[in-house]
Every structure is written in C-alpha cells, then in structure tokens.
NUDO-819578 format. One record per residue (C-alpha): residue number from 0; residue in three letters; x, y, z. Coordinates in steps of 0.25 Angstrom, whole numbers, plus 5000, padded with zeros to 4 digits. Example, Ala and Ser with C-alpha at 12.3 -4.5 7.8 and 13.67 -1.06 7.14 Angstrom:
<nodes>
 resi resn   c1   c2   c3
    0  ALA 5049 4982 5031
    1  SER 5055 4996 5029
</nodes>
This chain:
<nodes>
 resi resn   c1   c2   c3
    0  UNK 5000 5000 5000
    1  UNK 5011 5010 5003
    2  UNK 5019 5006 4990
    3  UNK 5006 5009 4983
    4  UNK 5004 5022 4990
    5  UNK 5018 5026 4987
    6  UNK 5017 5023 4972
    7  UNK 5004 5030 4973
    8  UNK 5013 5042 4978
    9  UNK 5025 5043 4966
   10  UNK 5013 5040 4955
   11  UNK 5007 5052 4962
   12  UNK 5020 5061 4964
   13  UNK 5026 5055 4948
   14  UNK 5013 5059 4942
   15  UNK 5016 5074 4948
   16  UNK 5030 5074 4942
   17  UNK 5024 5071 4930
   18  UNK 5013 5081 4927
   19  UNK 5024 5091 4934
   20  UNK 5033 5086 4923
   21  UNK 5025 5088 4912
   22  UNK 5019 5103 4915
   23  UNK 5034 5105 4917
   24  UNK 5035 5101 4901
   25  UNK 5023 5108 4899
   26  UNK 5031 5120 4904
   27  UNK 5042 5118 4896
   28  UNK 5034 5117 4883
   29  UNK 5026 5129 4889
   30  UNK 5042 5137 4890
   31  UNK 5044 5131 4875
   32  UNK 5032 5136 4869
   33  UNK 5035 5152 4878
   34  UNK 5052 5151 4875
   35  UNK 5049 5148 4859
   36  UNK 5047 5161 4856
   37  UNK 5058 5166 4858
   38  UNK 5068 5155 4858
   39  UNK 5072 5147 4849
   40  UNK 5069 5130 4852
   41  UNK 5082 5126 4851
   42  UNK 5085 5134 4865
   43  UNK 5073 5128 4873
   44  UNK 5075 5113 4868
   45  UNK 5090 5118 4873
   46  UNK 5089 5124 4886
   47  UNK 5079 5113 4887
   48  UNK 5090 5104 4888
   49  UNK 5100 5110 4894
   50  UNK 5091 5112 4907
   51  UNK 5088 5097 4907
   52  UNK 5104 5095 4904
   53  UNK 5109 5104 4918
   54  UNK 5098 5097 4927
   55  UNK 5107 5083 4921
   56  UNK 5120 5087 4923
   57  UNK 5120 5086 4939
   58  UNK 5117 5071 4935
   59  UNK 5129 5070 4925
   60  UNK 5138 5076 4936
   61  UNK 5133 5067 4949
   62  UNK 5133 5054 4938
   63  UNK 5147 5057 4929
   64  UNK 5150 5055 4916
   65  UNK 5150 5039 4917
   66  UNK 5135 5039 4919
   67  UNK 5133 5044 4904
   68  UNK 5141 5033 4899
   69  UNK 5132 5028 4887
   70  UNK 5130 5017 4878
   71  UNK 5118 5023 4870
   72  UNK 5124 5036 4865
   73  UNK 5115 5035 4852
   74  UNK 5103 5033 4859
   75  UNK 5106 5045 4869
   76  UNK 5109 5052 4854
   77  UNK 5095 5050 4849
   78  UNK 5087 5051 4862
   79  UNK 5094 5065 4861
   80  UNK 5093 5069 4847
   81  UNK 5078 5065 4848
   82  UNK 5075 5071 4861
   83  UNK 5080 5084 4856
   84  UNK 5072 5083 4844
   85  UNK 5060 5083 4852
   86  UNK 5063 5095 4859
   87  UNK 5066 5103 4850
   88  UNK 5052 5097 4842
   89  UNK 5043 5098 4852
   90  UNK 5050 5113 4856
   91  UNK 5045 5118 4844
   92  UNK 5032 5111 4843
   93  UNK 5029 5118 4857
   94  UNK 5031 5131 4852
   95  UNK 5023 5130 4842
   96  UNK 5010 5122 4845
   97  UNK 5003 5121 4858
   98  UNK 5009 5117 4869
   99  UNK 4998 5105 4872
  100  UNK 5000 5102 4858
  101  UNK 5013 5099 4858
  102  UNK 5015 5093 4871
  103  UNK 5004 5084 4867
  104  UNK 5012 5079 4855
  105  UNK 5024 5076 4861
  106  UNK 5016 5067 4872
  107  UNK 5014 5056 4861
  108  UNK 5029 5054 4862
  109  UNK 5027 5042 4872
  110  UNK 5014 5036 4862
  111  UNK 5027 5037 4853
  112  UNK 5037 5028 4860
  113  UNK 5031 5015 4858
  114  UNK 5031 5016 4843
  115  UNK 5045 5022 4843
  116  UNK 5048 5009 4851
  117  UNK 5040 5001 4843
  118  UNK 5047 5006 4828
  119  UNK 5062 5007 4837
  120  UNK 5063 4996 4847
  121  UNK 5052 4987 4841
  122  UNK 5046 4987 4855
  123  UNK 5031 4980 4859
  124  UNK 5021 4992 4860
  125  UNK 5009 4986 4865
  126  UNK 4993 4989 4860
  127  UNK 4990 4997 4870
  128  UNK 5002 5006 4868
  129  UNK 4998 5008 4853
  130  UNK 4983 5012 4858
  131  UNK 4990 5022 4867
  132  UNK 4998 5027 4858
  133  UNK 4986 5029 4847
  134  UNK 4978 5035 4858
  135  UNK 4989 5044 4862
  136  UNK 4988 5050 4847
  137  UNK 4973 5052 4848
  138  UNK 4975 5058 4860
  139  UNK 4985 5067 4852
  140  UNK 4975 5069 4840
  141  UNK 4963 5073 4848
  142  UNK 4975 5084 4856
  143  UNK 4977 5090 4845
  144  UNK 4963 5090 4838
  145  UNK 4967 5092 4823
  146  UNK 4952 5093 4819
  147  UNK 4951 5106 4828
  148  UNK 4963 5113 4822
  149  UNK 4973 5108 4815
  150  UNK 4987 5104 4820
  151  UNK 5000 5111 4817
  152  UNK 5012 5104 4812
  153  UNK 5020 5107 4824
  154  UNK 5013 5095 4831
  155  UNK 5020 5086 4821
  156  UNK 5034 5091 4827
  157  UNK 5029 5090 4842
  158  UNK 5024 5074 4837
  159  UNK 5040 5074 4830
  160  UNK 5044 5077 4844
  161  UNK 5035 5066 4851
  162  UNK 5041 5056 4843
  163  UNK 5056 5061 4846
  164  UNK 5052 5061 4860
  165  UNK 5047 5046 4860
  166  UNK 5058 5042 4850
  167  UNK 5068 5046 4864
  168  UNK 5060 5040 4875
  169  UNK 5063 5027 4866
  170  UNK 5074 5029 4864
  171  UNK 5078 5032 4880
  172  UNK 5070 5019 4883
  173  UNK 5079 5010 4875
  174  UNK 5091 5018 4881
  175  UNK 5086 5017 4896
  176  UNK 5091 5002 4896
  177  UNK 5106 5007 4897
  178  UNK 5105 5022 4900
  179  UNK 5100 5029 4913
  180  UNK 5088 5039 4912
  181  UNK 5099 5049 4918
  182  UNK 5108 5048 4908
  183  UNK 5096 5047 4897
  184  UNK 5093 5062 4901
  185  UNK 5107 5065 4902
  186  UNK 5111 5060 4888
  187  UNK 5098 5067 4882
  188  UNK 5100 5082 4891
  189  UNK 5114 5082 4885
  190  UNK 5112 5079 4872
  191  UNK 5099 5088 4870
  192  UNK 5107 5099 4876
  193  UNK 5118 5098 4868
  194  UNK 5111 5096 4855
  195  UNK 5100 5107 4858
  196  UNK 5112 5118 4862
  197  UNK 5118 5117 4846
  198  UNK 5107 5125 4839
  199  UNK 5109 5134 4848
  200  UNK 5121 5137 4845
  201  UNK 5114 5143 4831
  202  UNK 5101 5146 4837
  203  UNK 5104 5152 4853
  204  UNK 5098 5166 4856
  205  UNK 5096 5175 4868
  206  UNK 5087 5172 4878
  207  UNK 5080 5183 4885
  208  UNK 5078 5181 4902
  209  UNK 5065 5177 4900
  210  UNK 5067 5165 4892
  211  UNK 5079 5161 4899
  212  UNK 5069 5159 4912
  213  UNK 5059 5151 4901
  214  UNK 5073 5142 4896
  215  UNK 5074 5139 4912
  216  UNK 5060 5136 4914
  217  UNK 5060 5127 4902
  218  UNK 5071 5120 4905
  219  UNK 5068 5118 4921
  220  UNK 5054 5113 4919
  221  UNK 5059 5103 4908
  222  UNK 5069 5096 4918
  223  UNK 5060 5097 4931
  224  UNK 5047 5089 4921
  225  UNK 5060 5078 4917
  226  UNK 5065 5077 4930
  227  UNK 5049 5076 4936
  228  UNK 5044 5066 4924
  229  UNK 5057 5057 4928
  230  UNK 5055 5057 4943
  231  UNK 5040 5054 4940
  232  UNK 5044 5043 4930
  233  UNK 5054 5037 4944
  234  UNK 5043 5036 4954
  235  UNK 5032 5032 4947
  236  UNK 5030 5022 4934
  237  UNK 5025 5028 4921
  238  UNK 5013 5020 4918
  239  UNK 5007 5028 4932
  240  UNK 5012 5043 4929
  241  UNK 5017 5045 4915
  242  UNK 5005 5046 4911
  243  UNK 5005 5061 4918
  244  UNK 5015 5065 4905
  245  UNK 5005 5067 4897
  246  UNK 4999 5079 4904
  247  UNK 5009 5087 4898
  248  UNK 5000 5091 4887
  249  UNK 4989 5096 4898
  250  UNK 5001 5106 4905
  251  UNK 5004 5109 4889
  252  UNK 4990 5113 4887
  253  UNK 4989 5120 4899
  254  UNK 5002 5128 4898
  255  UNK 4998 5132 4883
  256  UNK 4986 5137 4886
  257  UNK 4988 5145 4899
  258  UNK 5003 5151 4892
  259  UNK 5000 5151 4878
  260  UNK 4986 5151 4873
  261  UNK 4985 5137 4868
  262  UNK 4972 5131 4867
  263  UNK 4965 5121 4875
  264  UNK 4954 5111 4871
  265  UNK 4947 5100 4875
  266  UNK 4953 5089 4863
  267  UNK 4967 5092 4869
  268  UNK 4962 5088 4883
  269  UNK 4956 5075 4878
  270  UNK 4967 5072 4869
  271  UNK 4977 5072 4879
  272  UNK 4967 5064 4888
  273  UNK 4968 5053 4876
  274  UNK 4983 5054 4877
  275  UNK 4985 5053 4893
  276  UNK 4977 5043 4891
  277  UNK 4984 5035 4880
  278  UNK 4996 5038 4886
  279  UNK 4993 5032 4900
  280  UNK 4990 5018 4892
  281  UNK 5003 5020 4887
  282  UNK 5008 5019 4898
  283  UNK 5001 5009 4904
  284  UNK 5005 5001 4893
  285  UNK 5020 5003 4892
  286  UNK 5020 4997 4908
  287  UNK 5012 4986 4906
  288  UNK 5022 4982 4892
</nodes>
C-alpha cells in the first residue's frame, strides 16, 4: 500500500514536471516568434544552444574527458546534423504560422518513430501502433481545419521538422545501448553549438538590450523544460505521464492568442483532444510490446 501511495506521489509530481516542461517550450516558441523580428534565426537556434552547452559543461568537468570516449561517432554526427536541421526548420515555421499550428505539427514526430523504425531498423510496429498513428494524423487534419481556410505551405516545413525530429529519437534509441543519455546531450549540445555559430560568422548583428534579455529568457526556459522532462521521465514511467507532452500545443495556443492575436476555435480543441488521445495508445502500446 505504501509502494503504491508513493508511486502514486512521483506519477503525481512527473506529470507537473512535464506540463512545467512543455509551457517552458511553449515560452520559447513564444521568444522565437517575438525575437524574429528583429533577429536573424540562425542567432536563436545558436544562442539556443550554447545556453544548453554551458549548463553541460559542469558535467564535462566533474566527469573528464575519458567519459566522452565514443564508438559511435557517425551516429553522434547524424543525430547532430538532423537535430539541428530541425531547429533551424521548426524556428522559421514558428515565425511564420501560428504558434498552435506549428507546435501541433511537430508533436506528430513520435507518430513518426515507429515507421522510421520500421523503413530503418525493420522493427515490429504492432496494429495498435498504426491506429494510433492514423488517429494522430486525424487529430492533425481536424487541428488544422483546411475546409475552413486554407493552410500555408509553411506547415509542410514544421511536418519536415517533425520527421528530422523523430528521424533523431531513433537514431538516440539505437545509440542508447552503448552511450550514456549524458553524453548523448553532450555530444549533441556541442556539435549543435559549434555547427549553429559558423553562419554566424557571415550572418551575426547587433543586438540591442532588450533582445539580449529575450536570448537569455530563450535559452534559460529551453534547458529548465529538458532538464524538467528528463527528471520526470526518471521517476515515473512513460506509459503514465508522457502523455502530458502533448499539452504543449494547448500552452502554444494559449500563448499566441494572449501575446499575438492568433485565433482560437473549437476544431483546434477537438483535434488535439484526438491527438492526446491517440498519443496516449501510443503509448500504452510501445509498453505493452
């Protein structure tokens, strides 16, 4: 009984993580969409970064160097070069559709991984999965409502940077058999800092205070939602809280509307009902498999 009231407890406190987690991303989205207008996206994605890098490097130092020996270099490369693709994609589709919109792309990325799995490491994806999955996209159709208005092109870049988003959580799974999850996000901080500071070499400009406080904000609310999703993820199992990730898109919604006049309506509520929905099967499925 006490087990039970206990794992009652850290379901209880990882499923406040979580949502605290996702209004964090909602905030950075939020700073995204305010910082683009006057600066350019290859400085968000990179201070985006380097914020994520200098919270690491405390770990680099207590851990040494010998504990980012590696094997799978090449796979470090591409979880890297995707990841930051991704960014940079889903950066410039914030700024330029609706919050909700974009946020509610992006969240079919984990529909995605079991058919990257499937195509790349020929693994099983069970019936249910592929209901949820089609559900998922309903849930996505409905969101969007194209018979009400139509949809911009830009959504197709956010749904580019769902699937370089899942292509990298498959590519993490198949390296979590040999490399820490510390060195995972080390590998990828440096790498994603390093490769988002070249443009920058071409593209960097002045910053004026203001946007400097906005760069700060950005990048401090980006780590606190990883390091809050990863603790979450540590005391509770997936198939009982992850599924308070998909309410990201109702803090985006939120957030555009009060700060930037984006509409609200009743299809967006019932589509991502449908997705929370099919994403909870999801899941309860992947545990069950």
């Amino acid at each position: 009984m006490h087990s039970n009231a206990v794992s009652t407890r850290n379901v209880v406190i990882a499923s406040c993580f979580i949502l605290s987690a996702e209004a964090s991303f909602a905030g950075v989205s939020a700073l995204v969409k305010h910082l683009s207008d006057d600066q350019s996206f290859a400085q968000l994605v990179f201070f985006r970064n380097v914020m994520a890098f200098i919270v690491l490097l405390p770990w680099l130092l207590r851990k040494g160097p010998s504990a980012l020996r590696t094997e799978k270099l090449g796979l470090h490369l591409l979880r890297g070069t995707a990841g930051v693709a991704a960014m940079y994609l889903f950066f410039f589709a914030i700024a330029t559709i609706p919050l909700a919109q974009a946020t509610l792309v992006l969240l079919l990325s984990p529909f995605l991984i079991p058919i990257i799995g499937r195509v790349w490491l020929k693994e099983y994806v069970a019936r249910q999965t592929w209901l949820a999955i089609l559900l998922g996209f309903v849930g996505v159709f409905i969101f969007l409502s194209p018979w009400q208005a139509s949809i911009s092109p830009i959504v197709g870049v956010a749904f580019i940077a769902a699937v370089f988003a899942a292509f990298t959580k498959t590519v993490i799974r198949k390296m979590s058999v040999t490399e820490s999850t510390s060195k995972i996000v080390f590998y990828f901080s440096t790498y994603a800092t390093i490769a988002s500071a070249i443009p920058l070499i071409w593209l960097w400009q002045p910053m004026p205070y203001e946007d400097w406080l906005g760069v700060i904000a950005m990048g401090s609310l980006a780590v606190y939602g990883q390091l809050a999703m990863t603790k979450a993820f540590s005391i509770a199992p997936p198939a009982k809280v992850g599924v308070f990730t998909y309410t990201s898109v109702m803090f985006a919604a939120l957030l555009g509307y009060l700060f930037f006049d984006e509409v609200v309506a009743w299809h967006m509520f019932w589509g991502a009902i449908i997705i929370i929905i099919a994403g909870y099967f999801a899941i309860r499925t992947r545990r069950k498999s």
